[in-house]
C-alpha positions in Angstrom: 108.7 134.0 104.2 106.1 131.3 104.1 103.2 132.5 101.7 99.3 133.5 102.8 98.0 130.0 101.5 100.3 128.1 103.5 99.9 130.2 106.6 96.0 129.4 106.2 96.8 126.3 105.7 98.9 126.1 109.0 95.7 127.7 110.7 93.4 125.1 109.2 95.4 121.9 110.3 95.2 123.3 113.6 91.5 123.2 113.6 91.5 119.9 111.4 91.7 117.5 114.6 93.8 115.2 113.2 96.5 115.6 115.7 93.9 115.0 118.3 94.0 111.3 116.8 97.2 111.0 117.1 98.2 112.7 120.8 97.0 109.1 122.4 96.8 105.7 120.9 93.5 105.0 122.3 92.3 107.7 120.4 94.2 106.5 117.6 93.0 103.0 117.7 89.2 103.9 118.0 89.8 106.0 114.8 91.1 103.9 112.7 88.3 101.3 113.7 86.2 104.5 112.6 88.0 104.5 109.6 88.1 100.8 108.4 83.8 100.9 108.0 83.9 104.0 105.6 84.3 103.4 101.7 87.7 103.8 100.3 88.7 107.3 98.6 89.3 106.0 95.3 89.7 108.6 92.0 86.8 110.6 91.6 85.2 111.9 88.5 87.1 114.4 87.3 90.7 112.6 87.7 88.7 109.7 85.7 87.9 112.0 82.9 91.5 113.5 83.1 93.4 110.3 82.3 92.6 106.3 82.6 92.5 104.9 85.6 92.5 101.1 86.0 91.6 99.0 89.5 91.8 95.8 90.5 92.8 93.9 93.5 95.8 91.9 95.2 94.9 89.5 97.7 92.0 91.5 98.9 93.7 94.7 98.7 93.0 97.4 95.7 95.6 98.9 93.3 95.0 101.4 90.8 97.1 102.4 87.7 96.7 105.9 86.5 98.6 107.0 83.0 97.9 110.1 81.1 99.1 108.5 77.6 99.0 105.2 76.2 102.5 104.5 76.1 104.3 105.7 79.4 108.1 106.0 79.3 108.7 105.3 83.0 106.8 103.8 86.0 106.2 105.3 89.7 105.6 102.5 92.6 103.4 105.1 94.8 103.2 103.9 98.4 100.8 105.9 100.8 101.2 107.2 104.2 99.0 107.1 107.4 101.3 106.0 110.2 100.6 102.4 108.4 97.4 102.1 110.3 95.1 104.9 108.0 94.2 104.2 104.5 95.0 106.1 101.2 93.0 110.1 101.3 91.4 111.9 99.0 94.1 114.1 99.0 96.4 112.2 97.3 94.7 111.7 94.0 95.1 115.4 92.6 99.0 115.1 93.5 99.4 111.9 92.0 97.7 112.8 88.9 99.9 115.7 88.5 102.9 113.8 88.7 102.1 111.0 86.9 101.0 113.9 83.9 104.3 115.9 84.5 106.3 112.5 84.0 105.0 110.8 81.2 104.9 107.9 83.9 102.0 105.4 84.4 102.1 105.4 88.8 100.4 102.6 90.3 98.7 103.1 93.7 99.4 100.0 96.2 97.1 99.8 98.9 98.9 97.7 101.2 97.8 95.7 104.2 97.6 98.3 107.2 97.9 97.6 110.9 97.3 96.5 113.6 95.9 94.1 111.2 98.9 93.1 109.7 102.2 94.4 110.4 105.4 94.9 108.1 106.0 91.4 106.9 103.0 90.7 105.8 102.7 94.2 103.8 106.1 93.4 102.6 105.3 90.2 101.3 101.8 91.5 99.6 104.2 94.7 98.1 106.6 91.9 96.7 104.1 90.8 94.8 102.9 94.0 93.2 106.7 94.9 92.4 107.2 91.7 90.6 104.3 92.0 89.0 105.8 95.3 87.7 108.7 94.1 87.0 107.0 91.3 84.5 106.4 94.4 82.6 109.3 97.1 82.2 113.2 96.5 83.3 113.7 97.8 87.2 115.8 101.0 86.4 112.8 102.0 84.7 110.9 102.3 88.2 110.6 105.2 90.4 109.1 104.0 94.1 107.9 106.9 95.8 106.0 107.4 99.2 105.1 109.5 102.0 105.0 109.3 105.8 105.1 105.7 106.6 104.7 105.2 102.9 108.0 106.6 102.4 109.6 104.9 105.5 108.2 101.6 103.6 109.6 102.7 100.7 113.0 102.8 102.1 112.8 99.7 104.1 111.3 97.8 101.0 114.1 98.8 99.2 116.9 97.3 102.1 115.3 93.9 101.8 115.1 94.3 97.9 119.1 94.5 98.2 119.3 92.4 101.2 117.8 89.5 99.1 119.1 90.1 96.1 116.3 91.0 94.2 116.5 94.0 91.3 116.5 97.4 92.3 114.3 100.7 91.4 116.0 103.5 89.6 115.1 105.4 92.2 113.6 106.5 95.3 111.2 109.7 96.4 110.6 110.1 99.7 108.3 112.9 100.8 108.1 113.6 105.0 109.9 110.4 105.5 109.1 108.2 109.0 112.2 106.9 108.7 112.3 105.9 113.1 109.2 104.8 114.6 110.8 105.1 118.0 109.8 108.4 118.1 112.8 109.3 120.1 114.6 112.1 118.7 115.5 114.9 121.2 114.4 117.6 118.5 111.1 115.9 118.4 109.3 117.8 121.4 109.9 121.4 120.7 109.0 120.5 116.6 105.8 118.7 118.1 104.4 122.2 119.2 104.5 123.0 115.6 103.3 120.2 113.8 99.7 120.2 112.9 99.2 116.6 112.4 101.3 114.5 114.2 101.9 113.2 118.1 104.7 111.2 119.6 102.5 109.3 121.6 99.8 108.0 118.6 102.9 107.5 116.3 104.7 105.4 118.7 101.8 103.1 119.1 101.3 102.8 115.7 105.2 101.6 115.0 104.6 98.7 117.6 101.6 98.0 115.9 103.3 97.9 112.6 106.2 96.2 114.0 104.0 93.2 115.3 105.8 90.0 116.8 108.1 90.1 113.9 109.8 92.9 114.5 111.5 95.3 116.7 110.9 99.4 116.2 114.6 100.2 116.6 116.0 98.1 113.6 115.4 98.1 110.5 113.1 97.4 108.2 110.0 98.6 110.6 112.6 101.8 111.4 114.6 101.9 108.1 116.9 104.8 109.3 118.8 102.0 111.6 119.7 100.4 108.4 122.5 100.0 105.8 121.7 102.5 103.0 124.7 101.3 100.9 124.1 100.3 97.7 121.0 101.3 97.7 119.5 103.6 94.2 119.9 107.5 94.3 117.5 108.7 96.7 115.1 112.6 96.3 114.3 113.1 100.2 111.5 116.4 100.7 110.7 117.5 104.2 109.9 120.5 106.7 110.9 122.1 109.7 107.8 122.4 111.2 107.4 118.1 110.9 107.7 116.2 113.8 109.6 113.8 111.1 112.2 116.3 110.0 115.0 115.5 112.7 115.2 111.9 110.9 115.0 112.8 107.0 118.1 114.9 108.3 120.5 112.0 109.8 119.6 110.0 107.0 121.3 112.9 105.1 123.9 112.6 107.0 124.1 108.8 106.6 124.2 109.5 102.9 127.0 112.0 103.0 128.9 109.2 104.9 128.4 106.8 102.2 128.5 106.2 98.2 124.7 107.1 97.8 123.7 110.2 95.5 120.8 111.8 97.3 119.4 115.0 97.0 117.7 116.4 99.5 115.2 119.7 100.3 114.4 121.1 103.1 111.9 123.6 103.9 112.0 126.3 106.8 108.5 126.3 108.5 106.6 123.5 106.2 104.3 121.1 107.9 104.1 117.4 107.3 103.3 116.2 104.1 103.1 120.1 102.5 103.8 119.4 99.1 100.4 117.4 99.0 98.0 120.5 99.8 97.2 123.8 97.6 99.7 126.5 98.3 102.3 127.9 95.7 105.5 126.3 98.3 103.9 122.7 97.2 103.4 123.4 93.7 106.5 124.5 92.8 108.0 121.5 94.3 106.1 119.1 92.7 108.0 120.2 89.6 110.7 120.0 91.4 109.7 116.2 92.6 108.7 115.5 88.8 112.0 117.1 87.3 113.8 114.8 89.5 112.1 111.8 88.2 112.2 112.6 84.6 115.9 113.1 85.4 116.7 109.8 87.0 114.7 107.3 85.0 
């Protein structure tokens, strides 16, 4: 039995609108225009007095580095969702603060180039940047790249092309309400869309051909990483819901994994809505220890 908070919550993300954005991609498109003219939700305040925060830029784009002790003994890669057209949410800083205090990690915050300005290749290439940069500090197993939503799907399909060319590997990957197929296609995917508070087929398909670009197609990987070869890859912690429009995909690439030599554990929660484990109910705080425990385990 789902909890009270999480049942409010449920009634609140109805009321939120933000599946109104995504139910048609005009409506989409004229929001994130909306979106691209306010200020960005960087830390506020409190996290600031809580633990030092650094910012600076790539290219144009911010990063910020949060660490709750001088000496961190491990390193999260956090990469944000928003279909890969929104930018990073207030939202995210209390959870990342939390989980960079619970690891002893220092996480840096990549705000990547979003679409339809730029599309996965050029995000890619900006992100290889940051991870090298990384990398010119700590050894690779030492690295934890984590995401959610289209952040997680990048976060898989950055890790392909890591292998693909060559290129040292995380320790280990966190994906939280993975979009793991931007074909929206999944049979499952219209009954679970009369659930889901927050996301549309018909917004999130636009916004994979948007990410996809000319460079790309949305049924092959990397812009729909499920399509790709997960061997080889590092052990993989995959979080999701029933009540997620993105569930029916986390699940076949559990299946993919079962098929193959790659550890991956992987929880699944009856009647959660996307990205859950973000927001203020007791289901989402007890797996964010969960979601820490695995990365103090791995690295």
């Amino acid at each position: 039995m789902t909890s009270k908070r999480a049942w409010l919550l449920d009634k609140a993300l109805r009321f939120a609108g933000a599946k109104a954005y995504f139910s048609n991609p005009d409506k989409l498109r004229a929001h994130v225009a909306r979106q691209r003219k306010k200020k960005l939700a960087a830390p506020g305040k409190a996290l600031r007095r809580k633990m030092h925060v650094r910012q600076s830029e790539k290219a144009g784009h911010p990063v910020f580095k949060l660490s709750s002790r001088p000496d961190p003994k491990r390193y999260i890669l956090y990469i944000h969702g928003g279909a890969y057209v929104l930018g990073i949410q207030s939202v995210y800083w209390k959870f990342l603060s939390e989980i960079t205090d619970k690891t002893d990690a220092e996480t840096i915050v990549a705000c990547y180039p979003l679409a339809p300005e730029s599309d996965w290749r050029s995000s890619y290439d900006w992100m290889m940047a940051v991870y090298e940069d990384l990398l010119a500090r700590t050894d690779s197993d030492n690295v934890t790249i984590m995401g959610d939503s289209a952040g997680a799907g990048f976060t898989l399909g950055f890790t392909q092309l890591l292998r693909d060319e060559g290129k040292e590997l995380p320790g280990h990957l966190v994906l939280l309400s993975p979009w793991l197929d931007v074909t929206m296609t999944d049979p499952m995917q219209p009954a679970i869309e009369q659930k889901d508070r927050i996301l549309a087929r018909a917004g999130l398909k636009a916004a994979g051909e948007w990410w996809a670009g000319s460079s790309g197609k949305t049924d092959a990987s990397p812009v729909s990483p499920l399509f790709g070869d997960i061997e080889g890859l590092p052990p993989i912690s995959v979080f999701t819901g029933t009540f997620d429009i993105l569930w029916p995909d986390a699940r076949k690439l559990k299946e993919k994994a079962d098929k193959s030599a790659v550890a991956m554990d992987y929880y699944e929660y009856p009647a959660m809505q996307h990205v859950w484990m973000l927001f203020p109910i007791p289901e989402a705080k007890a797996v964010r220890e969960t979601i820490a425990s695995q990365i103090r385990r791995s690295i």
